[in-house]
PDB file of N, CA, C and O in Angstrom:
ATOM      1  N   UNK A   1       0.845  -1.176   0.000  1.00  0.00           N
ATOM      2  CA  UNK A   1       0.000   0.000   0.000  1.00  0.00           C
ATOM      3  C   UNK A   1       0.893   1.243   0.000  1.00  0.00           C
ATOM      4  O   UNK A   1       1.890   1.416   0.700  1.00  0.00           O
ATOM      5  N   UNK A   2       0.446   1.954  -0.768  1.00  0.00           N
ATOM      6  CA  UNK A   2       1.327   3.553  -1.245  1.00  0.00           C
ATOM      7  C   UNK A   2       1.015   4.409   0.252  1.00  0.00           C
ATOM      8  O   UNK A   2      -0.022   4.472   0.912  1.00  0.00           O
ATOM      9  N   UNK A   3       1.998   4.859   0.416  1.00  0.00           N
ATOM     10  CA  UNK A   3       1.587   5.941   1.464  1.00  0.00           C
ATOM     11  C   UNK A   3       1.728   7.626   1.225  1.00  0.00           C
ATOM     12  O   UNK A   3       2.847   8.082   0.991  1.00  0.00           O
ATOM     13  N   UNK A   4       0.601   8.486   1.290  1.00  0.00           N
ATOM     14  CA  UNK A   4       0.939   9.945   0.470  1.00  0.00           C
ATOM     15  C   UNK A   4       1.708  10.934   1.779  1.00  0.00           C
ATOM     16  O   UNK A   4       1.819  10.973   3.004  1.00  0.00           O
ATOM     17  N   UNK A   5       2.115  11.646   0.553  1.00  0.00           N
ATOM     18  CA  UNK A   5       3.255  12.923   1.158  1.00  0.00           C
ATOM     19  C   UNK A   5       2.234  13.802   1.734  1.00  0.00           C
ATOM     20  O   UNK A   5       1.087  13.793   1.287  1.00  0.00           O
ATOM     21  N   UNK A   6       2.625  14.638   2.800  1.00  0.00           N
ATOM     22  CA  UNK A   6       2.039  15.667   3.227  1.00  0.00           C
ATOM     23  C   UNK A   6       1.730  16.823   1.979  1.00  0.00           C
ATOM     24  O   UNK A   6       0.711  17.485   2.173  1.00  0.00           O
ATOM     25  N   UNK A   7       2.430  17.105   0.837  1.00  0.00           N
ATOM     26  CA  UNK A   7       2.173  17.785  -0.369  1.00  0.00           C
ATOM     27  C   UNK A   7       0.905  17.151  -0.879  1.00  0.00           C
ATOM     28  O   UNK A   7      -0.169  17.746  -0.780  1.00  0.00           O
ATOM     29  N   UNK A   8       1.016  15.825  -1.481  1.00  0.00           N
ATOM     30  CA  UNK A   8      -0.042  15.113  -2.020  1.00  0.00           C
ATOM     31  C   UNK A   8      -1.491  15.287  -1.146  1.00  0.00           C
ATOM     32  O   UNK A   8      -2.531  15.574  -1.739  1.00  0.00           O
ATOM     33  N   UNK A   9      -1.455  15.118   0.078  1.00  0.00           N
ATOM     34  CA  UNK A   9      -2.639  15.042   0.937  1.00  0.00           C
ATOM     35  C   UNK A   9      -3.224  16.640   0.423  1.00  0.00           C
ATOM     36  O   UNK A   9      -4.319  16.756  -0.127  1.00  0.00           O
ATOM     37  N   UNK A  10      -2.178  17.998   0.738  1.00  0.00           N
ATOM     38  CA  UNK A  10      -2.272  18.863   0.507  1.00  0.00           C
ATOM     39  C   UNK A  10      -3.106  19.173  -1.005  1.00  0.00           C
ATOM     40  O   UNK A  10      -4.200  19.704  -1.200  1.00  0.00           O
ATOM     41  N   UNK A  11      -2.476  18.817  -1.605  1.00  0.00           N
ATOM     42  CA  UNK A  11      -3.346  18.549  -3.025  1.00  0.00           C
ATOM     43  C   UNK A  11      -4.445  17.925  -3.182  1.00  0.00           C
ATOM     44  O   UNK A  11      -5.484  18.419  -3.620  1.00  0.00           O
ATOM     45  N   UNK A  12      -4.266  16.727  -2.808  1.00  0.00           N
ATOM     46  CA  UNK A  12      -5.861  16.384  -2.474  1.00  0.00           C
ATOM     47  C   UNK A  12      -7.063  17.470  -2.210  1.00  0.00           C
ATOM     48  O   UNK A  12      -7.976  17.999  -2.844  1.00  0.00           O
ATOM     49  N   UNK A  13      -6.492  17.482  -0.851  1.00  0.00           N
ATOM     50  CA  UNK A  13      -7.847  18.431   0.050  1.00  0.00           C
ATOM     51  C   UNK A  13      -7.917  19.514  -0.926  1.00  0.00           C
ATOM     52  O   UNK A  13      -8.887  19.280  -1.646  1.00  0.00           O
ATOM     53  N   UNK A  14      -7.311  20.639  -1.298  1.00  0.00           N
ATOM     54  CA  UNK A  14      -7.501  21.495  -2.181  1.00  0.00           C
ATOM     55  C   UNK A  14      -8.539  21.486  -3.857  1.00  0.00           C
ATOM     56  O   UNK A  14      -9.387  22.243  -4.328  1.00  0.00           O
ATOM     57  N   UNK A  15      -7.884  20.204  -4.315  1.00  0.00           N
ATOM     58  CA  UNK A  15      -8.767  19.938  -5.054  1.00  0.00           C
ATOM     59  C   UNK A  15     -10.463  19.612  -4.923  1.00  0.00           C
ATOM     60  O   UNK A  15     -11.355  20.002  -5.677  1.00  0.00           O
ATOM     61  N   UNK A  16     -10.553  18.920  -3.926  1.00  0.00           N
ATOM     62  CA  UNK A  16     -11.589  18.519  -3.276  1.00  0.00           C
ATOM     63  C   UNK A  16     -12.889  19.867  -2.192  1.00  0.00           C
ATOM     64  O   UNK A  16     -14.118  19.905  -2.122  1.00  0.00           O
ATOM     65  N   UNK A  17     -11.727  20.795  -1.515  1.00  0.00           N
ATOM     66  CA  UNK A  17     -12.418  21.880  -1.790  1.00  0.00           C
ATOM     67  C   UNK A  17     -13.318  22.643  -3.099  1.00  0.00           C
ATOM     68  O   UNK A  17     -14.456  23.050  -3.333  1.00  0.00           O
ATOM     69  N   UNK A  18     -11.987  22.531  -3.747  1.00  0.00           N
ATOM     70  CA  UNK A  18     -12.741  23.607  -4.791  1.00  0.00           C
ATOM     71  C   UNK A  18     -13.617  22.576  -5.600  1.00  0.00           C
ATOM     72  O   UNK A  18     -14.422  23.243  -6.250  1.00  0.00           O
ATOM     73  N   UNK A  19     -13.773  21.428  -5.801  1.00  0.00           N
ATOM     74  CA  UNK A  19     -15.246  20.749  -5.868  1.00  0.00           C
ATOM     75  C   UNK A  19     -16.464  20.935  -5.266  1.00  0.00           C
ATOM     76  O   UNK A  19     -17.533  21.214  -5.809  1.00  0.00           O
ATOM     77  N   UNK A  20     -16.231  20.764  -4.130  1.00  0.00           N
ATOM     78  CA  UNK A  20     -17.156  21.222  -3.115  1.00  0.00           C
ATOM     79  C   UNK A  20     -18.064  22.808  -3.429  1.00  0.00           C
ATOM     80  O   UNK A  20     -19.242  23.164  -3.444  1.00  0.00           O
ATOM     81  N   UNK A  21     -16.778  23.410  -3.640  1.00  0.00           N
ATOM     82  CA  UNK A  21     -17.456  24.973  -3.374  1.00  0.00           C
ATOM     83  C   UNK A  21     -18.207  25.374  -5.426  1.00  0.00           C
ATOM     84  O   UNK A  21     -19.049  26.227  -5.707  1.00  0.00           O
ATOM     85  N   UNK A  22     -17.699  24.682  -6.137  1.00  0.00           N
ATOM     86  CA  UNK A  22     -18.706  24.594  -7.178  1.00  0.00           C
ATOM     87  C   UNK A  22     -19.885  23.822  -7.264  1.00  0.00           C
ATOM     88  O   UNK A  22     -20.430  23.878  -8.366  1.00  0.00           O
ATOM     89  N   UNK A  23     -20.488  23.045  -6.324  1.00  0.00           N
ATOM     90  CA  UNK A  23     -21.233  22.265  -6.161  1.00  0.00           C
ATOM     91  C   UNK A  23     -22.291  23.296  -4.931  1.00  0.00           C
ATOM     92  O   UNK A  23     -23.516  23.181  -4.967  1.00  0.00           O
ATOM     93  N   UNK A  24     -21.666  24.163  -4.011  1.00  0.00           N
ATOM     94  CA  UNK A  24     -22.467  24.933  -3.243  1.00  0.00           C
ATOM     95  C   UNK A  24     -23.727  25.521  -3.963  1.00  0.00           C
ATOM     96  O   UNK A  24     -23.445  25.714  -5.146  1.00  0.00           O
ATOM     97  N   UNK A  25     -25.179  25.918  -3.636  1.00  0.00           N
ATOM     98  CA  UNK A  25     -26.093  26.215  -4.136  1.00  0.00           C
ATOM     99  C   UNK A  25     -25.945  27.743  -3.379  1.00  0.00           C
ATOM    100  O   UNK A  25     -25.510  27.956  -2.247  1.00  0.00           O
ATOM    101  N   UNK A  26     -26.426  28.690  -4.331  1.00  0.00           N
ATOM    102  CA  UNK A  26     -26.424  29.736  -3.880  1.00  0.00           C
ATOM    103  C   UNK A  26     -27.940  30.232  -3.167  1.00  0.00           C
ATOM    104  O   UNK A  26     -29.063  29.848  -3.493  1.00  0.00           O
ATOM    105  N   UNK A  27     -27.718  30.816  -2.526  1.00  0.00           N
ATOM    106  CA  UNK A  27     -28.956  31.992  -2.226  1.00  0.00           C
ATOM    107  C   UNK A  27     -29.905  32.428  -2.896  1.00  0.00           C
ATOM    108  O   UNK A  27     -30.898  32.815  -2.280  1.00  0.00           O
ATOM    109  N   UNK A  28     -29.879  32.501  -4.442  1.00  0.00           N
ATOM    110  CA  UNK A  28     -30.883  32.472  -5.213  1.00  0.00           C
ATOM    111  C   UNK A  28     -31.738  31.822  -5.739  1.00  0.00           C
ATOM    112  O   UNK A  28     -32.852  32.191  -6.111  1.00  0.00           O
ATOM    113  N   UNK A  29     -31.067  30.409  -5.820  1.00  0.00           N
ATOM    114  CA  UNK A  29     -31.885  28.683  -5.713  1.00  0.00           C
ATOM    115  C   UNK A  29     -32.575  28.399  -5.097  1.00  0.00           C
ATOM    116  O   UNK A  29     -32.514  27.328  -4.494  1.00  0.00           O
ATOM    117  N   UNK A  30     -33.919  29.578  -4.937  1.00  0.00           N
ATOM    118  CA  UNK A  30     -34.874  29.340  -4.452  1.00  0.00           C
ATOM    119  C   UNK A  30     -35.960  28.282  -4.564  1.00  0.00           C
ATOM    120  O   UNK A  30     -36.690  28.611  -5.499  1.00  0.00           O
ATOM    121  N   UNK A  31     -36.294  27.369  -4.115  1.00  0.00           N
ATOM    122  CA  UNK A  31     -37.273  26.366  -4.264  1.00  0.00           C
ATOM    123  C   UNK A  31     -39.091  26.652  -3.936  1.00  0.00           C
ATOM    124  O   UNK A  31     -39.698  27.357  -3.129  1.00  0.00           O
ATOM    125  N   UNK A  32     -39.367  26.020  -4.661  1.00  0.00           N
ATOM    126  CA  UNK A  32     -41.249  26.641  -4.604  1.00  0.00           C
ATOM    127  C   UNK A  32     -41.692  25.176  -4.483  1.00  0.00           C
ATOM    128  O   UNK A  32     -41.380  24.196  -5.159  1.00  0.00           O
ATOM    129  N   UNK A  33     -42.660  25.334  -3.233  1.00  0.00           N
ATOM    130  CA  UNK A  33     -43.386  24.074  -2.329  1.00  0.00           C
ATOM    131  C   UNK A  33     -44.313  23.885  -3.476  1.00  0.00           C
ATOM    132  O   UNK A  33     -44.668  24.894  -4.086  1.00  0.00           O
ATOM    133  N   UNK A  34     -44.795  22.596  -3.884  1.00  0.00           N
ATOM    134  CA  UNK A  34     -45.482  21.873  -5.043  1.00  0.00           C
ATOM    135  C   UNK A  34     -46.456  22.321  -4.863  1.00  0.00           C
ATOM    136  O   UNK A  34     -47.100  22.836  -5.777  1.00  0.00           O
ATOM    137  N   UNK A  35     -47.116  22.237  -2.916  1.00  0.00           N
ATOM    138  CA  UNK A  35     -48.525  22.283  -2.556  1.00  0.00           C
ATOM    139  C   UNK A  35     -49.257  23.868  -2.396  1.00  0.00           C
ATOM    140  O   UNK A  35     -50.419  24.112  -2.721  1.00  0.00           O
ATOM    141  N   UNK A  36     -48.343  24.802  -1.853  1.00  0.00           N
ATOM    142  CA  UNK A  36     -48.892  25.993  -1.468  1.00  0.00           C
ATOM    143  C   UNK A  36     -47.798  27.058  -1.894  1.00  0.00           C
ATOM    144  O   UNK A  36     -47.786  28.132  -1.293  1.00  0.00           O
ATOM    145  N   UNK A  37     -47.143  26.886  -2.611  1.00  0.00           N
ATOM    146  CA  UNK A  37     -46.415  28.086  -3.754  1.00  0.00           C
ATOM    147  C   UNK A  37     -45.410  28.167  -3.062  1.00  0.00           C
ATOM    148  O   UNK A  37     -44.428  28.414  -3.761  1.00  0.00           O
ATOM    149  N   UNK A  38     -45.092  28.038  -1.567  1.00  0.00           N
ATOM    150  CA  UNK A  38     -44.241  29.571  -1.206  1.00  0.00           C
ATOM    151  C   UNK A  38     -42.788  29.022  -1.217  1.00  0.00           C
ATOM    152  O   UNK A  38     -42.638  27.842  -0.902  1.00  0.00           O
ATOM    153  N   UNK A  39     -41.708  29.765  -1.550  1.00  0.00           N
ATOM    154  CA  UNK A  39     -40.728  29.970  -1.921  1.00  0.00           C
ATOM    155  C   UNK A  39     -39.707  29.471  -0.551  1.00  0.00           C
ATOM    156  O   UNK A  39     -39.924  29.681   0.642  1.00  0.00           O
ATOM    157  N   UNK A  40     -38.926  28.986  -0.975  1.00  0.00           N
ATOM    158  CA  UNK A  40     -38.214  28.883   0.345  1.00  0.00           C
ATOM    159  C   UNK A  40     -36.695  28.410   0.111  1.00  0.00           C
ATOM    160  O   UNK A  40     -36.706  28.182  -1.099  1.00  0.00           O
ATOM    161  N   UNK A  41     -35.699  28.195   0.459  1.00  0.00           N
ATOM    162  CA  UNK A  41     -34.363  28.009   0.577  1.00  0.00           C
ATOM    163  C   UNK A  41     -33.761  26.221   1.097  1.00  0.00           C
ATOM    164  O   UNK A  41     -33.435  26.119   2.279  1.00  0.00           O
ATOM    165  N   UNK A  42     -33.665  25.136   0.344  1.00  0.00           N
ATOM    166  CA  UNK A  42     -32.745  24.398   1.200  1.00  0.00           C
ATOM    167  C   UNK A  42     -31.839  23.833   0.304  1.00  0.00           C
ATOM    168  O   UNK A  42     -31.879  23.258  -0.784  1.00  0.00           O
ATOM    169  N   UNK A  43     -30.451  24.428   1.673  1.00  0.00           N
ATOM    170  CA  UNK A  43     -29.460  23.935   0.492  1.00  0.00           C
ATOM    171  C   UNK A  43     -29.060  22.618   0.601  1.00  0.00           C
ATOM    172  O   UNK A  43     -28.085  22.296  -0.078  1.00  0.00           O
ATOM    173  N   UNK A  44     -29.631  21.705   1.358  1.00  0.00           N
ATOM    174  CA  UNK A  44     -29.418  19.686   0.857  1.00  0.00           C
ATOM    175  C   UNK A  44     -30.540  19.309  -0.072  1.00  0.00           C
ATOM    176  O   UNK A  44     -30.548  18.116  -0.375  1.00  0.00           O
ATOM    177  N   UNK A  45     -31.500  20.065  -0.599  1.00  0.00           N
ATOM    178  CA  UNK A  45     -32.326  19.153  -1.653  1.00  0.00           C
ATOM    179  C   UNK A  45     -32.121  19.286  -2.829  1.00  0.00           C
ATOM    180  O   UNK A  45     -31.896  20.393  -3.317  1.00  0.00           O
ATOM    181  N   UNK A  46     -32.162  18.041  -3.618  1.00  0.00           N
ATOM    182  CA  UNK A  46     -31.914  17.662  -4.790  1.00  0.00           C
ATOM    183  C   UNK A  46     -32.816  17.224  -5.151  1.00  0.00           C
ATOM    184  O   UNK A  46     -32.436  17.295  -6.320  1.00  0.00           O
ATOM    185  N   UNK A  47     -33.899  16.726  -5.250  1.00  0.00           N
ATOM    186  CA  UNK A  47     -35.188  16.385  -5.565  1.00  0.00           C
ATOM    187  C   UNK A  47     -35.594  16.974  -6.751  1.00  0.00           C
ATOM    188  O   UNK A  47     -35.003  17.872  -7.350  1.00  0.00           O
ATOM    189  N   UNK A  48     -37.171  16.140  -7.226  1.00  0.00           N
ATOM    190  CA  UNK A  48     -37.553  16.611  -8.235  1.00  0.00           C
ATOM    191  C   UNK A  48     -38.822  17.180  -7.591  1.00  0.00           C
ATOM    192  O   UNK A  48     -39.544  17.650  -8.471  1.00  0.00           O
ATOM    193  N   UNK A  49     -39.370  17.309  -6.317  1.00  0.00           N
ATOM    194  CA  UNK A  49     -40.347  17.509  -5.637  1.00  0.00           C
ATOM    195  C   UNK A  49     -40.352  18.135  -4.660  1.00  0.00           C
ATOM    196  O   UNK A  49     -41.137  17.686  -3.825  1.00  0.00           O
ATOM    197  N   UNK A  50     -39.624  19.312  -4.256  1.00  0.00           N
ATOM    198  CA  UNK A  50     -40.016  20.075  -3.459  1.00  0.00           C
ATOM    199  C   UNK A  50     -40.893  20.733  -2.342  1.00  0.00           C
ATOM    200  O   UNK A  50     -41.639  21.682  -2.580  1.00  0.00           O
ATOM    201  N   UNK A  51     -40.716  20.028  -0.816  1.00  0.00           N
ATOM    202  CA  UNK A  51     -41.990  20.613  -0.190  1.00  0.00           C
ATOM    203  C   UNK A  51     -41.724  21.499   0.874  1.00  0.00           C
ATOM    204  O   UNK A  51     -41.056  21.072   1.816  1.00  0.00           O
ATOM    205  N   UNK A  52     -42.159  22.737   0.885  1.00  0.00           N
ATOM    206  CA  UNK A  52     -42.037  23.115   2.585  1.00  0.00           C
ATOM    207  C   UNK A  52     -41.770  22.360   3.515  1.00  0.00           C
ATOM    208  O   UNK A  52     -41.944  21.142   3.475  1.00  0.00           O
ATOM    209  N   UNK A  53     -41.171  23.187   4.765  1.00  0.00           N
ATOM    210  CA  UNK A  53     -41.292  22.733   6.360  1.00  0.00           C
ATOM    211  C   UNK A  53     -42.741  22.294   6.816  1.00  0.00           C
ATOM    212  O   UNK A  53     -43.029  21.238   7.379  1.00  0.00           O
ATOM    213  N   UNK A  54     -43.610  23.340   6.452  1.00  0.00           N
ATOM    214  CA  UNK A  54     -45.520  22.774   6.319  1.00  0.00           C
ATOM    215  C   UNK A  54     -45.881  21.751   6.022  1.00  0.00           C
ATOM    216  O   UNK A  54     -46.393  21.007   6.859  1.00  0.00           O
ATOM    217  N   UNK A  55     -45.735  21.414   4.805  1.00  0.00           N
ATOM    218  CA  UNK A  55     -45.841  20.073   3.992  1.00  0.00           C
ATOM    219  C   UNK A  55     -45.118  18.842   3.964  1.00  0.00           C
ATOM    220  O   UNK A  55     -45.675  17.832   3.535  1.00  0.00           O
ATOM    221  N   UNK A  56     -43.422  18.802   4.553  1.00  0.00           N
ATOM    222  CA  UNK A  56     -43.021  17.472   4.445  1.00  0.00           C
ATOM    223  C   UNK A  56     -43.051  16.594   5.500  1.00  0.00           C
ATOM    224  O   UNK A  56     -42.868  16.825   6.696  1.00  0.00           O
ATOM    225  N   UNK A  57     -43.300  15.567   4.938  1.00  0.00           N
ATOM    226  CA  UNK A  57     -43.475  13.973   6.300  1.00  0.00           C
ATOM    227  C   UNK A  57     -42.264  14.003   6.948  1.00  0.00           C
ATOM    228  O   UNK A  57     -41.289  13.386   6.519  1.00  0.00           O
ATOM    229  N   UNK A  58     -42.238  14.934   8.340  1.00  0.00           N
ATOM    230  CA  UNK A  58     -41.052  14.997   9.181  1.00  0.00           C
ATOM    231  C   UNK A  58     -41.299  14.531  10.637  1.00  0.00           C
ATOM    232  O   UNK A  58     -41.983  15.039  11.525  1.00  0.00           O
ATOM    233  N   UNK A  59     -40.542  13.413  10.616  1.00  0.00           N
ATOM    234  CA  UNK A  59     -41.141  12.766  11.976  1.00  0.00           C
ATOM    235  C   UNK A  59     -40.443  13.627  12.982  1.00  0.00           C
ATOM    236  O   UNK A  59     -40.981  13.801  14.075  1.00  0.00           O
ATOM    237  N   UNK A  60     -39.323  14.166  12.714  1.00  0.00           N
ATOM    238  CA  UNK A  60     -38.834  14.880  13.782  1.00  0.00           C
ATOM    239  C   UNK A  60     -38.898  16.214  14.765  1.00  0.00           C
ATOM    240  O   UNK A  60     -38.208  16.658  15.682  1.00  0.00           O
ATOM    241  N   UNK A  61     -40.261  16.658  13.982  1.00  0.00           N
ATOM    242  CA  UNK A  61     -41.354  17.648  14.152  1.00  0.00           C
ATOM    243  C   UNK A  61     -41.831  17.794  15.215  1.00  0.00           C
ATOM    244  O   UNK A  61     -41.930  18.859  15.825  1.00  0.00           O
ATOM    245  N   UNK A  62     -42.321  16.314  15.694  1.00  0.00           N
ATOM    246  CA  UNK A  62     -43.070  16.000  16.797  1.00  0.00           C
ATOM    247  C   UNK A  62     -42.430  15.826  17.734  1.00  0.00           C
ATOM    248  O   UNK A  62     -42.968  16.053  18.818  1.00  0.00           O
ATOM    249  N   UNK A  63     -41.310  15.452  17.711  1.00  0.00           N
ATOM    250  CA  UNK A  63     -40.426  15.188  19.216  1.00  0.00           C
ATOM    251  C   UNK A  63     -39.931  16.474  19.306  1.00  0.00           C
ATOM    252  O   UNK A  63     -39.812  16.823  20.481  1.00  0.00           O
ATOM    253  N   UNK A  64     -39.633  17.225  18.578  1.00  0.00           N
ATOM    254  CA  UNK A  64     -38.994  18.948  19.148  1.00  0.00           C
ATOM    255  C   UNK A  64     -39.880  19.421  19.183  1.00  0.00           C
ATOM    256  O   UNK A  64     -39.478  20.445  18.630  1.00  0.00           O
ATOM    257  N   UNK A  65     -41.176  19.675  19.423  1.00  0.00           N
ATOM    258  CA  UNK A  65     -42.434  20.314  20.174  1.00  0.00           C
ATOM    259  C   UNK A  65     -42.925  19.986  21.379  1.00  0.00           C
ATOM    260  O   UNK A  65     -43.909  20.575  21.826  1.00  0.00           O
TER     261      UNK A  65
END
């Protein structure tokens, strides 16, 4: 098994940043809830279906209330 240089690791991570940060969704990637229009922001969905905080089956809703 190869073992990497502190340069190489260095390279790595760098590259792998700047993947990352072209892959970031901006602030304007606004998303619109299927059911009741309204506009809203999340930057982990990838979906083809979009729903509000209102609208999605979130079990975890109920235990933080």
């Amino acid at each position: 098994m190869a073992t990497l240089t502190e340069e190489q690791w260095d390279t790595i991570i760098s590259a792998f940043r700047e993947i990352n940060n072209e892959k970031e969704k901006k602030c304007e990637d606004l998303l619109i809830c299927k059911k009741c229009k309204l506009q809203f922001f999340n930057k982990n969905y990838h979906g083809n279906y979009p729903l509000c905080d209102k609208h999605r089956n979130n079990t975890f809703k109920a235990i933080v209330k």
